[in-house]
C-alpha positions as CSV (number, residue, x, y, z in Angstrom):
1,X,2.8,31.6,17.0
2,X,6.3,31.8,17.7
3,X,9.0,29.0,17.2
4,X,12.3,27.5,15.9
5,X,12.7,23.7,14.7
6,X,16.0,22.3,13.5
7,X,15.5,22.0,9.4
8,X,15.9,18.6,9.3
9,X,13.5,17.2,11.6
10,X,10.8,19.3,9.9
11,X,11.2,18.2,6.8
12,X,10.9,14.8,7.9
13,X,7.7,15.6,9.6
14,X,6.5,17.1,6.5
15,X,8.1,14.2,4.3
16,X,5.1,12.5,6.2
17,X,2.0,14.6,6.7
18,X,2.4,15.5,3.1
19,X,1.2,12.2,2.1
20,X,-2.6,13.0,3.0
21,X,-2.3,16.4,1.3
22,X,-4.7,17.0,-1.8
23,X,-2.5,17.3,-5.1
24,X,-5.4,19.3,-6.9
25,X,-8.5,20.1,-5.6
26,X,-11.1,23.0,-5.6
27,X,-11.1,23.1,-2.3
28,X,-7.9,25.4,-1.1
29,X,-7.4,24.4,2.3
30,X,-7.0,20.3,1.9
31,X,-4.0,21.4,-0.1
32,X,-2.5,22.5,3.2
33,X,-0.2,21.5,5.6
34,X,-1.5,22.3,9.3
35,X,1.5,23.2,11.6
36,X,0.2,23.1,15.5
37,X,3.2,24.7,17.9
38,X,1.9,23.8,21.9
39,X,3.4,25.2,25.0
40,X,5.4,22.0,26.1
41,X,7.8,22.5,23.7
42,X,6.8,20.1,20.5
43,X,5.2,20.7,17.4
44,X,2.7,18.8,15.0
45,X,2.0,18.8,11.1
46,X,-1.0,17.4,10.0
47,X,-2.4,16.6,6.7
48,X,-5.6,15.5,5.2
49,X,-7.4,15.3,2.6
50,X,-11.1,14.4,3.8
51,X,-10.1,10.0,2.7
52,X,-6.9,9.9,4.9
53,X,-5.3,12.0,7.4
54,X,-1.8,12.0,9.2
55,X,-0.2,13.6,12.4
56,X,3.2,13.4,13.2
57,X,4.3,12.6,16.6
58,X,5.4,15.5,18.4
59,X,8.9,17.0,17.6
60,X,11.4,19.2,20.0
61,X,11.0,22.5,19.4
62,X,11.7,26.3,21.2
63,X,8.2,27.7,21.4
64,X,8.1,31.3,22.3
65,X,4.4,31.2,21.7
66,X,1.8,28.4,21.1
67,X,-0.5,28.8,17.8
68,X,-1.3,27.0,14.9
69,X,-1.9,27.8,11.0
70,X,-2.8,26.1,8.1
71,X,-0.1,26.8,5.3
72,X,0.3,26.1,1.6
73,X,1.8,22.3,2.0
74,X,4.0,22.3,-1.8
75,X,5.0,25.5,-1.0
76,X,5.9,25.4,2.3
77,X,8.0,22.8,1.6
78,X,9.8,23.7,-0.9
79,X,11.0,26.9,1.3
80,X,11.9,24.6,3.8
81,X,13.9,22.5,1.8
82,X,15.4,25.5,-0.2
83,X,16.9,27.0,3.3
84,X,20.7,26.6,4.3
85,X,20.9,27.0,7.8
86,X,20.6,24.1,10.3
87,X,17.3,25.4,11.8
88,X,14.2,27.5,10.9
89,X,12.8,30.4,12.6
90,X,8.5,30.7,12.0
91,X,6.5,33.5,13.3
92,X,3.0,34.1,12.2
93,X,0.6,37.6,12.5
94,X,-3.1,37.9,13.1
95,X,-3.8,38.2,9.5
96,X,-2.6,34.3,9.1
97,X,1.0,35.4,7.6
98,X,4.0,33.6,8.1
99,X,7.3,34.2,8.1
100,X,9.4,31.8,8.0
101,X,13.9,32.7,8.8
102,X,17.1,30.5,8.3
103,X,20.0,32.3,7.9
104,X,19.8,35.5,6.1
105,X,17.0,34.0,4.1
106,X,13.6,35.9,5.2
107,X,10.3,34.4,3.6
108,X,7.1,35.4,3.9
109,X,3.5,33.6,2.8
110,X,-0.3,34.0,3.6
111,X,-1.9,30.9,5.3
112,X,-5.3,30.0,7.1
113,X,-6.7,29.9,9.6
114,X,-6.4,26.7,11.4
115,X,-10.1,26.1,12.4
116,X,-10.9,25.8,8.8
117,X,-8.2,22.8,8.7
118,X,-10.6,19.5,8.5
119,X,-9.4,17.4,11.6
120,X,-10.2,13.8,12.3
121,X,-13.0,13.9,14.9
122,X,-12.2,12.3,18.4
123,X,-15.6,10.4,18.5
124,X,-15.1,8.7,15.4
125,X,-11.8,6.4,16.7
126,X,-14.3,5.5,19.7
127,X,-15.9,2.6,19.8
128,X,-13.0,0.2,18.8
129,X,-14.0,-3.0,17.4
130,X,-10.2,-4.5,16.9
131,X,-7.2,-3.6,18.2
132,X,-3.6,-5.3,17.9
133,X,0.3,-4.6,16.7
134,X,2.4,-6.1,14.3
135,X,6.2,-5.2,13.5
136,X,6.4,-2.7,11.0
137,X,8.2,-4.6,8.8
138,X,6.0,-6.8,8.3
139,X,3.4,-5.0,8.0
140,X,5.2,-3.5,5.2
141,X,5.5,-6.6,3.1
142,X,2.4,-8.2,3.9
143,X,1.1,-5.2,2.0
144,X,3.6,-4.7,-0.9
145,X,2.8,-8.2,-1.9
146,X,-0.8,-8.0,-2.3
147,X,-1.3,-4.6,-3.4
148,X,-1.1,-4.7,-7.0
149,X,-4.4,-7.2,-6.9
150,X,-6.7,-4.0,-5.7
151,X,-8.8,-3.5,-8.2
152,X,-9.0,0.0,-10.0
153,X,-13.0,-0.7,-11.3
154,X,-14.7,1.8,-9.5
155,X,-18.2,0.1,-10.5
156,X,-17.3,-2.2,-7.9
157,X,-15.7,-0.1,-4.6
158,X,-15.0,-2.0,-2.2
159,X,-12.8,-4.0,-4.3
160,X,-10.3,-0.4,-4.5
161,X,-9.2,-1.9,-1.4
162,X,-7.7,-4.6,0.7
163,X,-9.8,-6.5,3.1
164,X,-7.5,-6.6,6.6
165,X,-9.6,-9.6,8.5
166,X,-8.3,-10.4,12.3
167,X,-9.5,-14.7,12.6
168,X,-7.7,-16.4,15.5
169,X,-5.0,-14.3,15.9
170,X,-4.4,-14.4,12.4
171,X,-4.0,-11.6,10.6
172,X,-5.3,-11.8,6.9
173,X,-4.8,-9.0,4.0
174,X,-7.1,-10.0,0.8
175,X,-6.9,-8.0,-2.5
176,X,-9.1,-8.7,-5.1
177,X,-9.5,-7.5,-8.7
178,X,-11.5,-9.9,-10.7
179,X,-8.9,-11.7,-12.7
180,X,-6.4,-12.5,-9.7
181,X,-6.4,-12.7,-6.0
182,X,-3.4,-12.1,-3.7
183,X,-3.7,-13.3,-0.3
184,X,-1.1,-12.8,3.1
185,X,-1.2,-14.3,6.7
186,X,0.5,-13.6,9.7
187,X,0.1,-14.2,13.0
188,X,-0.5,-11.9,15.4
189,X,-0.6,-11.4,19.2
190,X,-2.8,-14.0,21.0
191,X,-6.5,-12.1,22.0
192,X,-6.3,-10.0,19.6
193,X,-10.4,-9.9,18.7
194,X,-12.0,-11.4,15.6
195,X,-13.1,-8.1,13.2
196,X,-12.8,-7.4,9.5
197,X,-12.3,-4.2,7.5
198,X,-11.5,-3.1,4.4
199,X,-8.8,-0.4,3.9
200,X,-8.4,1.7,0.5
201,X,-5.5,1.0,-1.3
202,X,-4.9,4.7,-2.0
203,X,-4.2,4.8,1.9
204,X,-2.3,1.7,1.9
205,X,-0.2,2.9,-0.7
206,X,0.9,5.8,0.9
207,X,0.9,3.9,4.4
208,X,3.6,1.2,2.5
209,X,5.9,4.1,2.0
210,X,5.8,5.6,5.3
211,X,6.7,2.2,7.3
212,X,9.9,2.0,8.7
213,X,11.8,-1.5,8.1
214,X,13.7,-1.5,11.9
215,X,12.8,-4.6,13.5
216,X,12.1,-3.1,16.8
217,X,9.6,-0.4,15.0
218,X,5.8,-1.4,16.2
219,X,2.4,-0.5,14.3
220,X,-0.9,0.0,16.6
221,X,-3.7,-0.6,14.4
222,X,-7.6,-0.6,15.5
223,X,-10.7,0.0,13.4
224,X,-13.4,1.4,14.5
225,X,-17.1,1.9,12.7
226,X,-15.7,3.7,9.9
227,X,-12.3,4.3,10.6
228,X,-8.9,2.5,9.9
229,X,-6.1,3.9,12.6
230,X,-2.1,3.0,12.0
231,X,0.0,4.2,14.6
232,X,3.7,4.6,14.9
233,X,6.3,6.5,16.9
234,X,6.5,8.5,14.1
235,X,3.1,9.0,12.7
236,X,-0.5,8.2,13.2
237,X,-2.5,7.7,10.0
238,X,-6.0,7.5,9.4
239,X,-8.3,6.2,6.8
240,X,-12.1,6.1,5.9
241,X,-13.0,2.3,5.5
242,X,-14.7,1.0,2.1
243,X,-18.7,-0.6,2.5
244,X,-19.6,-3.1,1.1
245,X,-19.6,-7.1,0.7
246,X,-16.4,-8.4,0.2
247,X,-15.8,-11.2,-2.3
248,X,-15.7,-14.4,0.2
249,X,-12.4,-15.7,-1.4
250,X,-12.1,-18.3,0.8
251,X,-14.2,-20.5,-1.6
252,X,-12.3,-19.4,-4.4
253,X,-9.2,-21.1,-4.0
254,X,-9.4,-24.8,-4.0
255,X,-7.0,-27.5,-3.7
256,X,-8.0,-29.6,-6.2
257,X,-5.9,-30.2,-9.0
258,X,-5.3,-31.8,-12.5
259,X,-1.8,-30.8,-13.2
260,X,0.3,-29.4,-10.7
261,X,4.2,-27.9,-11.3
262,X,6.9,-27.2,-8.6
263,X,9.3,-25.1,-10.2
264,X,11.9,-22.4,-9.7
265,X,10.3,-19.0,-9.0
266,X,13.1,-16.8,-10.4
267,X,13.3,-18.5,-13.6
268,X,10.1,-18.8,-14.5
269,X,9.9,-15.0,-13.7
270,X,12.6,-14.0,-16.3
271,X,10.6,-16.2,-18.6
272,X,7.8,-14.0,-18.3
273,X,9.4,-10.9,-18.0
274,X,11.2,-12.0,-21.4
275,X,7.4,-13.0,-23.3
276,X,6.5,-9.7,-21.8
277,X,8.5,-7.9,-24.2
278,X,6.9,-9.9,-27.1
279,X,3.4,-9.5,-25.8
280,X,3.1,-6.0,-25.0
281,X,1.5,-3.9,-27.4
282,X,-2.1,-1.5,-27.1
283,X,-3.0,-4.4,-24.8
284,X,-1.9,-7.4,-23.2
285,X,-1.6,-10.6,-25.2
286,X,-1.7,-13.9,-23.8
287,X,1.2,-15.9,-23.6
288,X,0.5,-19.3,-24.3
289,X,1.9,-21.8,-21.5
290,X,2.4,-25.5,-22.2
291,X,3.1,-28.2,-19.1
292,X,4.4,-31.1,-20.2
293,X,6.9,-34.0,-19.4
294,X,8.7,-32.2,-16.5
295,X,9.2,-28.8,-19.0
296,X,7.1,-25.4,-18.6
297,X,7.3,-23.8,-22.0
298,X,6.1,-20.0,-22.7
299,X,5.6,-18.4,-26.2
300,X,4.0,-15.6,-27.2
301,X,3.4,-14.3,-30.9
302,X,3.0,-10.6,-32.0
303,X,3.5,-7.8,-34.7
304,X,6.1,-7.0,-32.9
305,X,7.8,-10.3,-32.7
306,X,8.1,-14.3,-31.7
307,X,9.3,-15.6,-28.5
308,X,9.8,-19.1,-27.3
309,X,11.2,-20.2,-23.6
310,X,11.2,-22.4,-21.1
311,X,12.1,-23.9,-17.7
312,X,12.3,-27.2,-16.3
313,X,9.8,-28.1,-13.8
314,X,8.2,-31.2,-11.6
315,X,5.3,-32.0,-12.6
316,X,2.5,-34.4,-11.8
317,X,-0.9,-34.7,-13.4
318,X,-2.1,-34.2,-16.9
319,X,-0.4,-32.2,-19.9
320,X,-1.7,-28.9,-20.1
321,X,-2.0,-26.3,-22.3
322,X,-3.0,-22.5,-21.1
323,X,-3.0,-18.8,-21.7
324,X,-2.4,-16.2,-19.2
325,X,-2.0,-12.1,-19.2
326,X,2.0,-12.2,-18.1
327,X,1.6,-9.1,-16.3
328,X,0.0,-11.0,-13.8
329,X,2.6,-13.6,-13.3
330,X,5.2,-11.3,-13.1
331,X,3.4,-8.8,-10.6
332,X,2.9,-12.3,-8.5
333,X,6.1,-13.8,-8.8
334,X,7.8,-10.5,-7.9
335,X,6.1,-10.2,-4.4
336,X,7.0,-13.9,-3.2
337,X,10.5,-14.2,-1.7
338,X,10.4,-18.4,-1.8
339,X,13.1,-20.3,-4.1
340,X,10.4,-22.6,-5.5
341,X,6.2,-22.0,-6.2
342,X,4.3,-25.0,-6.4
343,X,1.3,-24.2,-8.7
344,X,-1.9,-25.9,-9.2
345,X,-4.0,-26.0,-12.5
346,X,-7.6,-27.7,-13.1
347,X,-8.8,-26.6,-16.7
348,X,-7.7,-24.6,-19.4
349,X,-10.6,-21.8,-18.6
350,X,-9.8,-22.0,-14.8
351,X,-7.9,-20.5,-12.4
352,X,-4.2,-21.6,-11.2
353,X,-3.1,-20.8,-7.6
354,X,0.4,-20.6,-6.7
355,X,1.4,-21.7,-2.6
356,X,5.0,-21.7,-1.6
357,X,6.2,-25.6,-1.2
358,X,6.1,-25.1,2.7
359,X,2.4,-25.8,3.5
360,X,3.3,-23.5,6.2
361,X,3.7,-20.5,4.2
362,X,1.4,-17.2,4.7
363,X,0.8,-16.2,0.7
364,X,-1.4,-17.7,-2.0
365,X,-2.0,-16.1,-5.1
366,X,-4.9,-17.0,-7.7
367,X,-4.8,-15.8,-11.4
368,X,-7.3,-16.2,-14.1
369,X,-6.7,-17.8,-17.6
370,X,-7.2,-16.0,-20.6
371,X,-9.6,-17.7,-23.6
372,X,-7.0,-18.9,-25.8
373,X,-6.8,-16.7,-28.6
374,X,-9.2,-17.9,-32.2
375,X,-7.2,-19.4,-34.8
């Protein structure tokens, strides 16, 4: 293989595929980068580490010689990234060497051979069961605020992801953890067939930070048996889906109420990012929340210290006294962009949801109480 790229576009495409590369594993070559030069003029990088694999689209390059070889994927980009000139020059031997040129600078590492790089078989993105797009923007946030609710409990698996169900051109992502749910709608493109699937979050992480935010930027998604497929004009990105039954959360939230608050979202974030400080210590303690007369009041009490706050509210229904883990709160209130949260309380040992006040709007969140603490 014979080729030069222009420095900068590379290390985008690597930026990318490096995503699904192993950090550590025993098994050398899933720690690679796989670099796929064809006749037309373009090259590839792929990446994957046996969960979740991504190709680049194809990028410009002068290709003296077609080939392909899997190389060290840390290393190779750090040489990349280390060279001055405006383009690179790579040539690789027989013996899977490769020697990579910019400049005056002349490297040269040992890589594999590309057949032992683990592609995605074609067969398994056959048999598609759902297929639509969605602006990449959105996409993005529909994600980034539900998921911190993926649980890390791997007793319970299928919950270490986010359940992506297509319902009358509705597109629904779920995240579920026990203690909280974080729920996001959006419409989609009218057709597009009914299907569920649950996607890791580990993939949806790293999917989040690839996204692009132009408005004009499309996502292709389609699942198929096992498989979750993003495409982009940049990247495609694959993941293994998660078994299992999913909790059904619609019969979770409910719209009954005892006490119900409207109040303003920022503020009564500062007030928990404030008890925070208080309650934070090997673990989480409850800050105790108190509804009454039109006030929200938060306090929380450790060896570290006392804090007492408070915003005003509306509020209908009974007085109400409750303890919640603030971390949750905070993680909730973050991710919504609405002025004002309306949220709805039953008990003091059940959960509160919190809607935006437009009935129209696409998130709910759900957290659980915390037994208030013994006296």
């Amino acid at each position: 293989m014979i080729l030069t790229v222009n420095k900068e576009q590379l290390l985008d495409a690597l930026s990318l595929a490096m995503r699904a590369v192993s950090v550590r594993s025993t098994v050398s070559i899933l720690e690679c980068i796989l670099l796929t030069a064809t006749d037309d003029g373009a090259i590839t990088l792929s990446g994957n580490d046996k969960e979740l694999a991504i190709n680049t689209t194809p990028i410009t390059a002068e290709v003296d010689e077609p080939g392909s070889i899997a190389l060290d994927a840390k290393l190779f980009s750090d040489i990349i990234r280390k060279m001055t000139s405006d383009s690179v020059h790579i040539e690789t031997d027989d013996k899977f060497n490769a020697v990579v040129k910019s400049g005056r600078s002349r490297l040269k590492i040992s890589g594999h051979p590309a057949d032992e790089f683990p592609l995605v078989p074609e067969n398994e993105l056959e048999n598609v069961k759902s297929r639509f797009q969605i602006k990449s923007p959105v996409l993005k946030e529909m994600i980034r605020q539900t998921i911190f609710s993926v649980s890390i409990d791997q007793s319970k698996l299928v919950l270490t992801g986010e359940l992506f169900e297509i319902k009358d051109s509705v597109l629904q992502l779920v995240a579920i953890d026990m203690f909280r749910i974080s729920y996001r709608s959006e419409g989609i493109e009218e057709g597009a067939a009914d299907g569920k699937a649950v996607v890791p979050g580990k993939a949806l992480n790293e999917l989040n930070k690839i996204l692009s935010t132009d408005e004009n930027e499309m996502v292709s998604l389609f699942f198929t048996e096992n498989k979750a497929v993003f495409e982009t004009s940049s990247f495609r990105l694959v993941s293994s889906l998660l078994t299992g039954d999913f909790i059904r959360y619609d019969q979770i939230f409910n719209e009954d109420f005892t006490t119900m608050i409207i109040v303003d979202r920022a503020q009564l974030l500062g007030v928990f990012e404030r008890a925070v400080l208080v309650a934070m210590e090997n673990r989480m303690l409850p800050v105790k929340m108190d509804i009454q007369d039109d006030d929200v009041s938060i306090s929380a009490q450790s060896d570290r210290g006392l804090i007492e706050d408070g915003v005003p509210c509306e509020s209908e229904g009974k007085d109400l006294t409750i303890y919640f883990n603030p971390r949750y709160f905070i993680e909730a209130l973050k991710a919504i962009e609405d002025e004002r949260v309306v949220m709805k309380f039953n008990t003091t040992l059940s959960p509160c949801t919190i809607r935006g006040t437009d009935d129209a709007s696409g998130f709910k969140y759900l957290i659980v109480p915390l037994k208030p603490p013994s006296v």
